[in-house]
C-alpha positions in Angstrom: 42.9 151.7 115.6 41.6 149.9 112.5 41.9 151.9 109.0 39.1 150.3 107.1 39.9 147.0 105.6 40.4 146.4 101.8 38.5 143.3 101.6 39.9 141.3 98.3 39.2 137.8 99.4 39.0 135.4 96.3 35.4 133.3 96.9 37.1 130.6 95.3 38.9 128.3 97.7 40.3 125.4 94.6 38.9 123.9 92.0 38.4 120.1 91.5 38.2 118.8 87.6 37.4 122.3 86.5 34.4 123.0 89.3 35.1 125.8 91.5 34.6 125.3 95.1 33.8 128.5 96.8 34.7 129.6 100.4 30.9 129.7 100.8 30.1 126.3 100.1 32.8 125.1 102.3 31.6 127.5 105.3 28.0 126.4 104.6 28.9 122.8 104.7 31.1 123.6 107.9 27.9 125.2 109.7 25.7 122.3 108.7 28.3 120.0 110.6 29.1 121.8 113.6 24.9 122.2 113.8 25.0 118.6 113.5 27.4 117.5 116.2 26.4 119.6 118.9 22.8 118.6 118.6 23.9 115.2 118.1 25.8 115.9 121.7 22.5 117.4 123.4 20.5 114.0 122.4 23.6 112.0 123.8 23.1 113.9 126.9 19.6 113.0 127.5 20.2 109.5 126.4 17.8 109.6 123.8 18.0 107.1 121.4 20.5 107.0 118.1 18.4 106.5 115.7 15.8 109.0 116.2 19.2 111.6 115.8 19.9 109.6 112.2 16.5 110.5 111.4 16.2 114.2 112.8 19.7 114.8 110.2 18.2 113.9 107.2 14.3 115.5 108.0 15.6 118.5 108.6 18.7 118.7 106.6 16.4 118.1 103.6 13.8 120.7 105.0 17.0 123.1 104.9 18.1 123.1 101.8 14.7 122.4 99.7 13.2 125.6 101.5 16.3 127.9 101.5 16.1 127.5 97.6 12.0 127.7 97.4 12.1 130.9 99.9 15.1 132.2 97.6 13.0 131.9 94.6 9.8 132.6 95.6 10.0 135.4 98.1 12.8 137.4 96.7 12.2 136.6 92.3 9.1 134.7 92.3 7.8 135.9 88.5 11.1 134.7 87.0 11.7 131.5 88.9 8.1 130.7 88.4 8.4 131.0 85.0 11.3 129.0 84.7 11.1 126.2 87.1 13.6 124.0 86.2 16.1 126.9 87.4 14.9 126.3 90.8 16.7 123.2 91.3 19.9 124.8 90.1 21.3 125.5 93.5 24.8 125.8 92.6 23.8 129.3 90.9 23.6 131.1 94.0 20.6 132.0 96.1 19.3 130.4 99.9 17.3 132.5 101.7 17.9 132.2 105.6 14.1 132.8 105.9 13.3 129.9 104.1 15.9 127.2 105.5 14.1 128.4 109.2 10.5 127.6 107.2 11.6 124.6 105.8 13.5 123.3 108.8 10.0 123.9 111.3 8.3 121.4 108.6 10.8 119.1 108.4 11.0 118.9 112.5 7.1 118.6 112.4 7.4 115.5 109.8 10.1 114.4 112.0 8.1 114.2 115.0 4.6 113.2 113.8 6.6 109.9 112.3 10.0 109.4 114.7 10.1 110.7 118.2 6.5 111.5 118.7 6.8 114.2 120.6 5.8 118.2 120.0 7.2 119.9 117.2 8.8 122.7 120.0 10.4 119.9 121.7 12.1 119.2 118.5 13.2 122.7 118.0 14.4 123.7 121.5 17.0 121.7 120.8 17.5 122.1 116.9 17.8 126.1 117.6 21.0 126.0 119.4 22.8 124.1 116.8 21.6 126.3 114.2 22.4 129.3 115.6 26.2 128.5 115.3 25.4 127.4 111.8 24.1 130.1 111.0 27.0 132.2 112.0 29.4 130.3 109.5 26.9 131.1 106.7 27.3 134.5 107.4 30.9 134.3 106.9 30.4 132.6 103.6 28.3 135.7 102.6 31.1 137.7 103.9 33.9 135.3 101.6 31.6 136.4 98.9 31.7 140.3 99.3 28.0 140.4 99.7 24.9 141.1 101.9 27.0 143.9 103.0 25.9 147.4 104.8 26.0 150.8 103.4 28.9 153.4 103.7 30.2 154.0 107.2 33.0 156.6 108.7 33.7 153.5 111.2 37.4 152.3 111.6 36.6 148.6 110.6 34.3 149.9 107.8 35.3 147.3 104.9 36.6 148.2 101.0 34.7 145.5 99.4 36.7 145.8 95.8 35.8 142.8 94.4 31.6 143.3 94.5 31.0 145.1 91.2 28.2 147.1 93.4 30.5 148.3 96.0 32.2 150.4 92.7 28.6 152.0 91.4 27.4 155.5 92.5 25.5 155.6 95.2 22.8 157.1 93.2 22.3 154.2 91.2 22.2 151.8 94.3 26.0 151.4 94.7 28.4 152.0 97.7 30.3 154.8 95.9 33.8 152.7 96.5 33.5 153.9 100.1 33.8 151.4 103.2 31.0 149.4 104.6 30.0 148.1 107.4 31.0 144.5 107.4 27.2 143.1 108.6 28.1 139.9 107.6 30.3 139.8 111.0 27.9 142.0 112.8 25.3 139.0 112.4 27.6 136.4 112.9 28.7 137.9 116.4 25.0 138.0 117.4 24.7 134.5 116.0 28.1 132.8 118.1 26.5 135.0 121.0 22.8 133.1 120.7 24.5 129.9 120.6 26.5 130.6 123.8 23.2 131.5 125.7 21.2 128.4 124.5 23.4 125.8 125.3 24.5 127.7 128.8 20.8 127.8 129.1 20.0 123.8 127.6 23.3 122.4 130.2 23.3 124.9 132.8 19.4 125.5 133.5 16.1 124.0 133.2 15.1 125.8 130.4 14.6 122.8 128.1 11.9 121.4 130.4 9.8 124.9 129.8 8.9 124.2 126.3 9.4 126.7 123.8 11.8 128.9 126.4 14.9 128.4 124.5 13.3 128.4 121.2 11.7 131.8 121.6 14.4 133.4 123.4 16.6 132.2 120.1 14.1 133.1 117.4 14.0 136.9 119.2 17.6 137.1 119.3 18.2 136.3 115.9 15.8 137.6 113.8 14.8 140.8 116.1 19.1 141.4 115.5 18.1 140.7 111.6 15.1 143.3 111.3 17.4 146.5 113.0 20.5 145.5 110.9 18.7 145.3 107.9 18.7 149.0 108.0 21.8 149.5 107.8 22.4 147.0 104.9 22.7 148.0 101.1 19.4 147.0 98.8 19.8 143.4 98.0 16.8 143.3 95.3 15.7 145.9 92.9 11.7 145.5 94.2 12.8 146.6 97.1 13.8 150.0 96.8 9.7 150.8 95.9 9.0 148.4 98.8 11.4 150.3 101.5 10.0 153.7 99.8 6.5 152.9 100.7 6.4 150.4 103.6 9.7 151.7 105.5 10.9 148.0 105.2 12.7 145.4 103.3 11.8 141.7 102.6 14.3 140.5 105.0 12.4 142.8 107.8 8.7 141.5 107.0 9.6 137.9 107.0 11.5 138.7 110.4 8.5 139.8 111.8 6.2 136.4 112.1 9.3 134.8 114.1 9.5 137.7 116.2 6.4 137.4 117.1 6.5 134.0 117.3 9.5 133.9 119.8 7.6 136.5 122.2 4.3 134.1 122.3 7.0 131.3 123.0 8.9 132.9 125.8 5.4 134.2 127.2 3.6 130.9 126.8 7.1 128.6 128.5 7.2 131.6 131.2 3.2 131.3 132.3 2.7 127.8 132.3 5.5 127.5 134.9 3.4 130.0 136.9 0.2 128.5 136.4 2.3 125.0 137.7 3.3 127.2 140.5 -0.1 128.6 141.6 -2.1 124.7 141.1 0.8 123.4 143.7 0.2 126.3 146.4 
């Protein structure tokens, strides 16, 4: 039986010339390349051609990292950020917002296939989601190299002593964690993240999914971000707003802007799911 875990992991990994590299960049980068190569694998697979893979890399890796900064900045500071733009651009100073990448990924796919492959913008994302579920599982472990997006206190064995947050040492009165252990929801997403990937690749190699448009999209965007809105709950205030937020809506930003892809991924699933019955009744 676990203890609870004193987590005193340095975020630094080296430094090069006097720049720090942090385990988080590193992890980041890591999930950006393993997204990469297994997508790069599913076009192989259906012998689609190379260079409309070259191009999907740098749409949507641009679409990535231009939105998780903008959605950062815009949906979780938007009156500071917007009053000093230029810090926008600093990316190094922290702050991607998972919500944003996912936005700024669906436009770059859309760019992608209005001017590449010339096919539907779900086409291009049935297959992006499955790299990106795995990528998103090693962000998570960056955020949990980085003692933060953690949970509340929890009596649970693997609960995690995050000393090296200054939060984790404040009162919980004022918003803190009281020096207690955690839960670890970094790993508790990342889990649910590995397990999404599993399902849509089993389903892309080992079913037909990926000719019922949208199927394996939907079924991804409901796993993760459906497994985003309930954890939330359980996760320690990230931004000051939203304690007056939680207190009179019952939710966090996190959990509204989970809710459009919810909903989106149940249309998906719904709409992949009756067209192969209406296909069904039109043959009988």
């Amino acid at each position: 039986m676990l203890s609870f875990i004193t987590w005193n992991v340095d975020p630094e990994a080296f430094a090069i010339f006097g720049r720090e590299i942090r385990w988080y960049g590193i992890l980041w980068a890591t999930g950006v390349l393993c997204t990469t190569m297994v997508v790069q694998r599913m076009y192989k697979s259906e012998k689609l051609p190379e260079k409309w893979f070259d191009s999907l890399f740098i749409y949507v890796l641009t679409g990535l990292i231009i939105g998780a900064r903008l959605g950062h900045c815009l949906f979780y500071d938007p009156a500071y950020y917007l009053s000093n733009p230029l810090k926008m651009l600093m990316v190094w100073e922290g702050g991607l917002s998972s919500h944003g990448g996912a936005i700024g990924m669906t436009i770059g796919i859309w760019l992608y296939s209005k001017r590449v492959s010339k096919k539907s913008i779900i086409w291009g994302l049935d297959r992006l989601i499955v790299g990106v579920a795995i990528g998103a599982a090693f962000i998570r472990m960056g955020n949990l190299m980085n003692s933060e997006i953690y949970g509340g206190p929890t009596t649970m064995p693997w609960g995690f002593n995050f000393v090296r947050d200054t939060h984790w040492h404040y009162p919980i009165a004022n918003g803190g964690s009281g020096e207690l252990p955690c839960h670890p929801t970094q790993i508790y997403e990342a889990l649910i993240y590995l397990s999404i990937f599993a399902l849509s690749l089993y389903l892309f190699y080992k079913t037909d999914a990926k000719n019922k448009q949208g199927l394996i999209l939907g079924i991804s965007l409901i796993g993760i971000f459906l497994s985003r809105f309930f954890i939330e709950f359980i996760k320690n205030i990230q931004e000051p707003f939203e304690v007056n937020m939680i207190a009179t809506y019952g939710i966090n930003m996190g959990q509204l802007l989970s809710i459009p892809f919810v909903i989106w991924g149940i249309w998906l699933v719904w709409n992949a799911l009756r067209k192969k019955e209406t296909i069904k009744q039109n043959r009988k």
